[in-house]
N, C-alpha and C positions, 0 to 999 in steps of 0.2 A: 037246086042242083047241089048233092055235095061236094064240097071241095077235096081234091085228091090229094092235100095236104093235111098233116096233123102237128099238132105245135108237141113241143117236148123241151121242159125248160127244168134247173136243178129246184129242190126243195127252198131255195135261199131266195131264189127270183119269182117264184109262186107269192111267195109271205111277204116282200118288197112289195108286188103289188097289191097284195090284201092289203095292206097296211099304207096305203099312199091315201093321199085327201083325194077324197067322193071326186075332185075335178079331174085331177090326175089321172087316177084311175080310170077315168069313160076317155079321156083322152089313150090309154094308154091300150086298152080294149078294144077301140075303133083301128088303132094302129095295125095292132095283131090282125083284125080284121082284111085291112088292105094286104099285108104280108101276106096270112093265107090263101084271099082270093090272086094274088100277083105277087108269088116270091122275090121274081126279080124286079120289085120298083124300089127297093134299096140301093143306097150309092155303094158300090165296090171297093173295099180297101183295098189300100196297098201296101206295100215295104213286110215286116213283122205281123201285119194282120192281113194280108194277101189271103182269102179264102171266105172271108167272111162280110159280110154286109150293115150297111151302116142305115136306119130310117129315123129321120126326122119327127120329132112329135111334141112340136113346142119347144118347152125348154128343155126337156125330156130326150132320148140316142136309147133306141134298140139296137143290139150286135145280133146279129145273129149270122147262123149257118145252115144252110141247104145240105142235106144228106140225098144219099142217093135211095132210101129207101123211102123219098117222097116225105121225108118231117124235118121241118125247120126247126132247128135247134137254136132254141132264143140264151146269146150267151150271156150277155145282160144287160139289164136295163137301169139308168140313170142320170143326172142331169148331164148337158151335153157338155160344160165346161169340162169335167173330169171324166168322161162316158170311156176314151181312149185309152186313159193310165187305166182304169178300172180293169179293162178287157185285160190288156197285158200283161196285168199281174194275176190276173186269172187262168191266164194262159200257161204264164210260167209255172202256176203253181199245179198245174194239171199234169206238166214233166217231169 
């Protein structure tokens, strides 16, 4: 059955994942995986990232955001220690 979701992620975060080790990367693909088939099994931020969602994947933090035109907007992906600063200066630099 296909899923009524479609990912949508920048040219930066495509090539991050090309480019991760072979483990990474199936890790990071089965992720996308779960997101797609069940958007909301991501943790919910709050305060400055209020809107968008947080999933677990190892040492690895997907951000992404649910749009209303049904495509997760994956904002990005990286290890989870710095996964948060990451987002927010991505954020800021998008205003």
């Amino acid at each position: 059955m296909p899923t009524a979701y479609r990912l949508g992620m920048s040219d930066e975060t495509a090539d991050f994942i090309r480019q991760a080790h072979p483990e990474i990367k199936t890790k990071i693909k089965s992720s996308l995986e779960i997101i797609l088939s069940n958007p909301h099994s991501g943790k919910s931020l709050k305060g400055e990232l209020t809107g968008l969602k947080s999933f677990r994947t190892g040492r690895f933090g997907i951000i992404y955001k649910i749009s209303l035109k049904q495509i997760i907007n994956i904002v990005a992906v990286g290890p989870r220690s710095i996964i948060y600063d990451i987002t927010y200066k991505l954020l800021k630099k998008q205003l």
